[in-house]
N, C-alpha and C positions, 0 to 999 in steps of 0.2 A: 798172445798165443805163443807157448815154446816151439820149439823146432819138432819135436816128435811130436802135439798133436796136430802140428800144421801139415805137417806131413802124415799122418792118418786122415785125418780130413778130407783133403787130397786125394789120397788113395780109395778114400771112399766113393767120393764123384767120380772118378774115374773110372767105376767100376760102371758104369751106365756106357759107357767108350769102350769098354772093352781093352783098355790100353793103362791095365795094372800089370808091375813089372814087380815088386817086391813082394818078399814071402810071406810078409804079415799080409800084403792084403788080398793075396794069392789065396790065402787063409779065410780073410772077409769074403771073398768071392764066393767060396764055396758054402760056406757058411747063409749067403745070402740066398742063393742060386734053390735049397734046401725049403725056403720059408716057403710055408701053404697058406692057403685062406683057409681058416675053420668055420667061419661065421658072418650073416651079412644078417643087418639089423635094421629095420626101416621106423622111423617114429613121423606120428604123422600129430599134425594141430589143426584146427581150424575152427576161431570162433568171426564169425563176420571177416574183416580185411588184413586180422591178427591171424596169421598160419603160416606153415611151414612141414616140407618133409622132410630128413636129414638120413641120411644112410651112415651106419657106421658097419666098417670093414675089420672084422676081427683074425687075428693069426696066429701059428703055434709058436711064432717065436715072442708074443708078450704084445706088441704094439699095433694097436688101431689105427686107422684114418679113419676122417671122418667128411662127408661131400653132402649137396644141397642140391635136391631137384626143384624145378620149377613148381608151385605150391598149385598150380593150377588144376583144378578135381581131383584132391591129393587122396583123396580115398582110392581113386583108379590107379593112381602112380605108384603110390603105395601097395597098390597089389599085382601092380607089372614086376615093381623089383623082387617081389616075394616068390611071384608065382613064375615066372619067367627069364628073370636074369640073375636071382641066389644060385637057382641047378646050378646054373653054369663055370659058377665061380668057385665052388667050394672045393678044395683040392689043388687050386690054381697058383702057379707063381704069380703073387701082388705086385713084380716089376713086371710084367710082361703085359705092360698097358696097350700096346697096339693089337696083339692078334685078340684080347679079351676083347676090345671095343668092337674090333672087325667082325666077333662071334656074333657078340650081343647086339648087333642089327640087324647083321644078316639073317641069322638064325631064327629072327624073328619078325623082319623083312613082311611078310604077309598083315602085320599089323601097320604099316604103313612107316614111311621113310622120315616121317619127321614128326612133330606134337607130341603125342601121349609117349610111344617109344624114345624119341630124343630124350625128354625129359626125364625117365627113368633114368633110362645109361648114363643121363649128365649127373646126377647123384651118384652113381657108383663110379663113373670116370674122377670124379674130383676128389671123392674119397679114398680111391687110390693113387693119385699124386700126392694127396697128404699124406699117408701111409709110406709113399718111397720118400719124402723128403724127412720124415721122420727118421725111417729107416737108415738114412744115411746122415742124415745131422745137419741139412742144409733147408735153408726156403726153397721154395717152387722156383722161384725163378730164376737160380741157381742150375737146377734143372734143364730150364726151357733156356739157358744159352746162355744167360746174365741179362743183368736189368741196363733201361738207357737213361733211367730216372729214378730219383727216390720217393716222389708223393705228385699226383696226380690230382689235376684241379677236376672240383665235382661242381655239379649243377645240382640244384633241389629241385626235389620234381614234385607235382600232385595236380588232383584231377579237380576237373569241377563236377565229377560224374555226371558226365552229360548233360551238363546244363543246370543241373537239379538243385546245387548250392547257387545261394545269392551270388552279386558280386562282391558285395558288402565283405563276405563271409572269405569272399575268395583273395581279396585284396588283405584281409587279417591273416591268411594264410602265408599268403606272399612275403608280406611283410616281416612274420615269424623267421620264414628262412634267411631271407637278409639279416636279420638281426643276429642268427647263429653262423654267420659269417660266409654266407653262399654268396658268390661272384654273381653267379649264371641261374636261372632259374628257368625251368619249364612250364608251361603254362598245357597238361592235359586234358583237351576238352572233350576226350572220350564220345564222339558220336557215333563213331562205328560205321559196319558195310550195311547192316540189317537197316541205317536212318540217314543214308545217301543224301547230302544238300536239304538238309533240313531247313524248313521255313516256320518261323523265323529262325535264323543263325545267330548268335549273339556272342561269336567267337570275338569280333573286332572292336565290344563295347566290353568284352572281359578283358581285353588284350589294353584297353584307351586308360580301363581305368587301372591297371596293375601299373602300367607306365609310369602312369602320374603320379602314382604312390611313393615306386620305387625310383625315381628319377633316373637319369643316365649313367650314374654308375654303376647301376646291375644290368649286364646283361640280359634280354628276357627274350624265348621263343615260343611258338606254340604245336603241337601236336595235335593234329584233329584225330588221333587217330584212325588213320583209313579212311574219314567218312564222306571223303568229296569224289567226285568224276572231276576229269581233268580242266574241264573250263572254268568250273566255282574254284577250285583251286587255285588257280591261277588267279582271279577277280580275287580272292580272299588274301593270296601271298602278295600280291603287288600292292593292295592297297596296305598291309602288316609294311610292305617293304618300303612303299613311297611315304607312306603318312608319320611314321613310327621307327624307319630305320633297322626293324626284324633283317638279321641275317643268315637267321639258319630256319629250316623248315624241318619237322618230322614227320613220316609218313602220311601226305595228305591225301593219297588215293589207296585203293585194297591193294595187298599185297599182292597179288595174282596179275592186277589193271598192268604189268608191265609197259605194255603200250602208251598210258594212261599217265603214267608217272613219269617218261623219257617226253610225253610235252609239256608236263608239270618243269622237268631240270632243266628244258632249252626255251622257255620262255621267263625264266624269272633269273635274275641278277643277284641270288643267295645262294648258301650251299641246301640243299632237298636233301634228306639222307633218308634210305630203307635198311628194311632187314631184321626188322624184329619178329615178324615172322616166317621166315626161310630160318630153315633148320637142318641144313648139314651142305656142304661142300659143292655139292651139285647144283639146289637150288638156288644160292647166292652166283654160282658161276651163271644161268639164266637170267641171276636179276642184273648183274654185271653188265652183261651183252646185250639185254634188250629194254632195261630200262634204262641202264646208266647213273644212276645216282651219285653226288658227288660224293658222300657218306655213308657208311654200310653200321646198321647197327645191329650184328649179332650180339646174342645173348647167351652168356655160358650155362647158364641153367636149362635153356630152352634147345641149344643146340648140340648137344653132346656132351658138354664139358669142355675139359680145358684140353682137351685130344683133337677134336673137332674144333673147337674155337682156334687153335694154333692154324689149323691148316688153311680157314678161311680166311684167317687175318693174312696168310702165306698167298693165298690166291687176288686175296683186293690188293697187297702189294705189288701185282704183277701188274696190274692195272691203275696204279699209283691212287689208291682209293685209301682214304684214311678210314680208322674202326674209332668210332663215336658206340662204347658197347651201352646197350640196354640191360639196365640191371636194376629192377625192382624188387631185391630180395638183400635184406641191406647186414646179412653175419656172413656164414661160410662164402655165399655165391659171392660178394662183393668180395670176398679177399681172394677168391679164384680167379677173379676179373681183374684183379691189382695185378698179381703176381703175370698173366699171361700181357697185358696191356704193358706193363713194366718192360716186358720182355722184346716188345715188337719194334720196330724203328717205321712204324706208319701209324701211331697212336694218335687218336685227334685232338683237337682242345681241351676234350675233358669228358666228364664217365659221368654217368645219372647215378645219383645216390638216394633213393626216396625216404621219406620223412619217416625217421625213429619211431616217433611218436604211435603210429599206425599198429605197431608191434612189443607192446610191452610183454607178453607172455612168451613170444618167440625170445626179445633180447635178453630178459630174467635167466633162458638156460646159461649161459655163458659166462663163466666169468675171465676174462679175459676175449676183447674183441677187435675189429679195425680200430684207427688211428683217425679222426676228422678232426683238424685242426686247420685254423684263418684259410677256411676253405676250400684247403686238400683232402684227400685221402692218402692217407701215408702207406706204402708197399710195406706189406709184415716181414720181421727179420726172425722169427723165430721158424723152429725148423718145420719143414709140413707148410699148409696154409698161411698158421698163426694162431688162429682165435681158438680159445681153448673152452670145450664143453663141459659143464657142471653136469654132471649123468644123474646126480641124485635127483637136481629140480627138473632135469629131463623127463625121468622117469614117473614123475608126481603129473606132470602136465600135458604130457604130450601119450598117445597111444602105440603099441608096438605092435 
């Protein structure tokens, strides 16, 4: 890089600081301070466990972002962003990410403080981070302060939907991801709050035989999601942790059991982590304080975006909590999750990246996408997010 574009470069980031001093980019400032939103764009998919919703954010001066809501009843999400948070944006400066996000909860505040709302906002918050890092010719991370790493160790994740696959089937599963170079691997046993301490349980004979598969050089934990009260928990983690060696646990009681989960953390010898479902700043500051968890794992899709995800990952550092982020949506939202995780100096051992495989018609839009290599995920260097959309097979596949 020469001298003058280093020094424009420069003067462009700093325009987010407020502390440009030269007249070129006294120039840029103004020039920036001028750009509107003309247009917000939602596409939605959804065939069986292949979908996805994507927001793109269009402007008068030429350049889109583009951001990923949680795909979860993306028909509804899909028509939050349309019908409820497009008003509000069109006409809007696309850097002025804080008071927009502050609107677009508040404002719609009656629909409730977190799920269906978060998840909207967090497609149109990540879509305009990509949009200002465009804007100005840098990554995200760039943005949120600088990075304290360049690629971030992933864990493979997948479920045994509730039971329903063999283990046969599930051990083939396993095995798949190790061999595509995963360290770490999660074992999802999906039983949920609606199927509390299910009998039989057969978490600890999917758990015996994934082990033996995979021997001691992977990593391996389990997820019940949600579906224990605090005693079976505890009887299920200590025998994971005495028998097998399990050192991390994920959400083994409801996310609400607060109570439930803080004697899940102080009777077992592993780290417990929550938070995949707390969805903005307040209610992680509750799970904080009254369950305690040694790992929090907010999800950028599910809780706001990368706006909200900064602040929390701001708030567990306060309480010297690492961000173990949940992220089962593996294009834009996983490189929102790079760039903010990159950014934080309480990052955990490593980020869930769920199996490709699950999503060929979502990863087809894109040409150009994250970086997973001997078991990382590599932080994007390109400006914006990174992963770059093919609009043409967008617009073939997906709904607007």
């Amino acid at each position: 890089m020469n001298r003058r574009s280093f020094l424009n470069k420069s003067a462009a980031s700093a325009l987010l600081a407020g502390s440009i001093s030269t007249a070129s980019a006294q120039s840029r400032a103004s020039l920036q301070s001028d750009i509107k939103i003309t247009d917000v764009k939602v596409y939605q998919f959804e065939q069986g466990r292949d979908k996805a919703v994507f927001v793109k954010i269009e402007t008068d001066e030429g350049t889109s972002g583009w951001g990923e809501c949680s795909p979860n009843f993306s028909p509804v999400i899909q028509q939050m962003v349309k019908v409820n948070l497009k008003p509000m944006l069109i006409g809007k400066d696309p850097l002025a990410t804080e008071p927009l996000w502050e609107d677009m909860l508040f404002v719609n505040h009656d629909l409730g403080a977190g799920g269906g709302l978060t998840y909207a906002i967090a497609g149109v918050d990540c879509a305009l981070w990509d949009l200002k890092g465009k804007l100005l010719g840098v990554p995200v991370y760039q943005l949120l302060g600088g990075k304290f790493t360049d690629k971030i160790l992933a864990y493979g994740s997948f479920s045994t939907r509730g039971g329903t696959i063999s283990i046969d089937e599930a051990v083939a599963q396993a095995v798949k991801l190790a061999e595509r170079g995963f360290k770490v691997i999660k074992l999802r046993m999906q039983i949920r709050e609606n199927n509390l301490n299910p009998e039989p349980d057969r978490t600890v004979a999917y758990f015996e035989a994934l082990k033996n598969a995979l021997g001691d050089d992977i990593e391996l934990f389990v997820d019940p999601n949600e579906g224990y009260t605090a005693y079976r928990a505890i009887q299920v983690g200590r025998e994971l942790q005495d028998e097998f060696g399990m050192k991390y646990y994920e959400a083994p009681c409801p996310e609400e059991a607060h109570r439930e989960t803080r004697q899940v953390v102080e009777a077992l010898d592993m780290a417990v982590m929550s938070g995949e479902k707390a969805y903005n700043r307040w209610q992680f500051r509750d799970l904080i304080l009254n369950a305690n968890p040694d790992m929090l794992n907010p999800d950028v899709a599910k809780a706001g975006g990368i706006s909200e995800f900064m602040k929390i990952c701001a708030l567990a550092g306060v309480f010297h909590k690492q961000i173990v982020a949940h992220n089962t949506k593996p294009t834009l939202a996983t490189a929102a999750t790079l760039h903010a995780l990159a950014s934080i100096p309480n990052c955990g051992p490593f980020v869930e990246y769920i199996d490709r495989d699950m999503f060929p018609t979502v990863i087809s839009v894109f040409d150009e996408d994250v970086r997973f290599a001997d078991g990382y995920l590599h932080v994007p260097e390109a400006p914006g997010l990174g992963p770059v959309m093919n609009e043409v097979r967008l617009e073939k596949a997906f709904r607007n």
